[in-house]
ZAFI-918568 format. One record per residue (C-alpha): residue number from 1; residue in three letters; y, x negated, z negated. Coordinates in steps of 0.02 Angstrom, whole numbers. Layout:
BEGIN
{num:NUM | residu:ala | y:Y | x:X | z:Z}
...
end
This chain:
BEGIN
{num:1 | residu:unk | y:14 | x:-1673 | z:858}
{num:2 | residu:unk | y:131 | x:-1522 | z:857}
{num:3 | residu:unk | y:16 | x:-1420 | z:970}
{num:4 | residu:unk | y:-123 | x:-1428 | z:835}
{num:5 | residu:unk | y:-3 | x:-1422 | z:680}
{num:6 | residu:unk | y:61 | x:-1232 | z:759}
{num:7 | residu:unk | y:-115 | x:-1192 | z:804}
{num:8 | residu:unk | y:-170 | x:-1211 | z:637}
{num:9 | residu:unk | y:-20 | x:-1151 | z:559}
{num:10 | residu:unk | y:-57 | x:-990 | z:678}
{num:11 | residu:unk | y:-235 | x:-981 | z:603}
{num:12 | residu:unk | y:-183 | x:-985 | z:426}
{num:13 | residu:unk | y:-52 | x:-836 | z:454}
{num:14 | residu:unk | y:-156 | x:-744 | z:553}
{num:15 | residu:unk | y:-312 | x:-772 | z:425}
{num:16 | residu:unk | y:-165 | x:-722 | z:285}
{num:17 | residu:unk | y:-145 | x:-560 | z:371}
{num:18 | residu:unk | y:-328 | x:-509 | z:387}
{num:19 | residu:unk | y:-343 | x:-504 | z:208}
{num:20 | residu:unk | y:-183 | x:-420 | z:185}
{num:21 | residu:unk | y:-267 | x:-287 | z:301}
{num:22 | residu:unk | y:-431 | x:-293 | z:208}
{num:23 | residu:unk | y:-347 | x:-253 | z:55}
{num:24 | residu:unk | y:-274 | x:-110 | z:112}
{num:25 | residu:unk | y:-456 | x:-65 | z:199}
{num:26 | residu:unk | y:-492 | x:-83 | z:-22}
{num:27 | residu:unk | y:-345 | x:2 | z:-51}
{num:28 | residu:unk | y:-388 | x:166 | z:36}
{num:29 | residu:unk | y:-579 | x:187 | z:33}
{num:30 | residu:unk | y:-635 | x:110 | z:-150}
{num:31 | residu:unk | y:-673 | x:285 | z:-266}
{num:32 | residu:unk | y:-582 | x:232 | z:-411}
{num:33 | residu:unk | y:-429 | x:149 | z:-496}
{num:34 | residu:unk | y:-514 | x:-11 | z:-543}
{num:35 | residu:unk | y:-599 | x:-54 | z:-389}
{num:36 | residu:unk | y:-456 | x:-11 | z:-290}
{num:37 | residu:unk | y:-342 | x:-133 | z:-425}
{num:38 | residu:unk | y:-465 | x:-269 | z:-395}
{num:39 | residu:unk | y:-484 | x:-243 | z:-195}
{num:40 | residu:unk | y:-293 | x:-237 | z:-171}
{num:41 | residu:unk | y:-239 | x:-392 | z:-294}
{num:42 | residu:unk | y:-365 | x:-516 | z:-230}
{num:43 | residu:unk | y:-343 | x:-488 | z:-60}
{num:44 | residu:unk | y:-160 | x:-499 | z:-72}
{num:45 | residu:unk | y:-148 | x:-671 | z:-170}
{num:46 | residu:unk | y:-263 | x:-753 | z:-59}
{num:47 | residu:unk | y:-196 | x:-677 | z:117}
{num:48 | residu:unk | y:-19 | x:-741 | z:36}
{num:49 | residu:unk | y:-103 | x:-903 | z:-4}
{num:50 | residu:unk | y:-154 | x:-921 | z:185}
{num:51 | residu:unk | y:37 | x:-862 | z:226}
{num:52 | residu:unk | y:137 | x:-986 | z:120}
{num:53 | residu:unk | y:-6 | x:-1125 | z:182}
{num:54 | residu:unk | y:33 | x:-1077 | z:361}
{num:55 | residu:unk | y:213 | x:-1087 | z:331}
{num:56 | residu:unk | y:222 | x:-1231 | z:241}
{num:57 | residu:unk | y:141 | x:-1341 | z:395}
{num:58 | residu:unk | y:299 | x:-1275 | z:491}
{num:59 | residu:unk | y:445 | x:-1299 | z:343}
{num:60 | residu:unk | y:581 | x:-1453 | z:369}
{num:61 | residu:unk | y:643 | x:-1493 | z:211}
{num:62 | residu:unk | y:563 | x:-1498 | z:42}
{num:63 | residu:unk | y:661 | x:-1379 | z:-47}
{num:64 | residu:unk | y:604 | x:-1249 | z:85}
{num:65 | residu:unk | y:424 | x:-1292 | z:28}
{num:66 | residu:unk | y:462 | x:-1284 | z:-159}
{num:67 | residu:unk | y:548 | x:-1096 | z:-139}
{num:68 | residu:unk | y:407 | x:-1030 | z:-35}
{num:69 | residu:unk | y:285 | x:-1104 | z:-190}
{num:70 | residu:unk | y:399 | x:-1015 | z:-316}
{num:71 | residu:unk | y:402 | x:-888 | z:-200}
{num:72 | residu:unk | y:212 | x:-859 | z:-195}
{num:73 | residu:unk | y:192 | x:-909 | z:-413}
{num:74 | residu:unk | y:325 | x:-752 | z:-426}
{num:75 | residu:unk | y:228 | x:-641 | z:-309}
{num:76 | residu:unk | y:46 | x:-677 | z:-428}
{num:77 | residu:unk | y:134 | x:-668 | z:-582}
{num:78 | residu:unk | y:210 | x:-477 | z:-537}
{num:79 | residu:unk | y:76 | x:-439 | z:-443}
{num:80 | residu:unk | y:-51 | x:-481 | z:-600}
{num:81 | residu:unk | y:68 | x:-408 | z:-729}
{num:82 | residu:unk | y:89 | x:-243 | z:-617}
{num:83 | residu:unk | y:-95 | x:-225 | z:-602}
{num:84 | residu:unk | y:-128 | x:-272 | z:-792}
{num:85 | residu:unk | y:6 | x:-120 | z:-828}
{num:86 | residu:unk | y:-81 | x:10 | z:-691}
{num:87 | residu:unk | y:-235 | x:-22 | z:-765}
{num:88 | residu:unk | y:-203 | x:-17 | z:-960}
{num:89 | residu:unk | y:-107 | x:155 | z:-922}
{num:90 | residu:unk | y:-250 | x:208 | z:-801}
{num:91 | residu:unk | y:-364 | x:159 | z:-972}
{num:92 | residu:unk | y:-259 | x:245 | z:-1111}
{num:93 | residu:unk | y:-248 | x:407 | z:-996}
{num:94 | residu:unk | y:-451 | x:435 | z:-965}
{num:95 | residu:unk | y:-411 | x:417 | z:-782}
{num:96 | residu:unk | y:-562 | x:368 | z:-683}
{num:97 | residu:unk | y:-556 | x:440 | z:-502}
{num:98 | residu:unk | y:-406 | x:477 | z:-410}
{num:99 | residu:unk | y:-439 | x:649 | z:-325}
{num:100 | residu:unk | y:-343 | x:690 | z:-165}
{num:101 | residu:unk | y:-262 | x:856 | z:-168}
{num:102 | residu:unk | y:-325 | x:961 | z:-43}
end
């Protein structure tokens, strides 16, 4: 029962982490602030949905399992309020394409 409690607990953290790496993919290629904001945010909560999931198969104790769920409520709740704040500046300032400097 262990052997297929790690091997999905593998697949979860390992799924976690391809998002993680999609949003960056997001992150760097999308053409403007908003995309990027949208491609970076949802692929974070949900690759550190699969992480906390993964983890939790492998935690011994219930409080461990409540702090990595407060843990993960934290991370949304900044991450949603940073991306709210990037954006409404990004708004206010007319800014629709970052430009790399050559």
């Amino acid at each position: 029962m262990t052997v297929i409690l790690n091997a999905l607990s593998a697949a979860l953290i390992l799924a976690g982490a391809f998002f993680f790496l999609a949003g960056t993919v997001g992150l760097l290629r999308f053409p403007d602030v908003y995309t990027r904001l949208h491609a970076l945010t949802k692929a974070d909560n949900l690759g550190l949905g699969l992480v906390v999931l993964g983890l939790l198969l492998q935690v011994e104790s219930l409080s461990e399992g409540v702090k990595l769920l407060v843990i993960w409520g934290l991370v949304l709740a900044a991450g949603a309020t940073a991306a709210h704040l990037v954006a409404r500046t990004a708004l206010e300032h007319d800014i629709r394409l970052w430009r790399r400097r050559e």
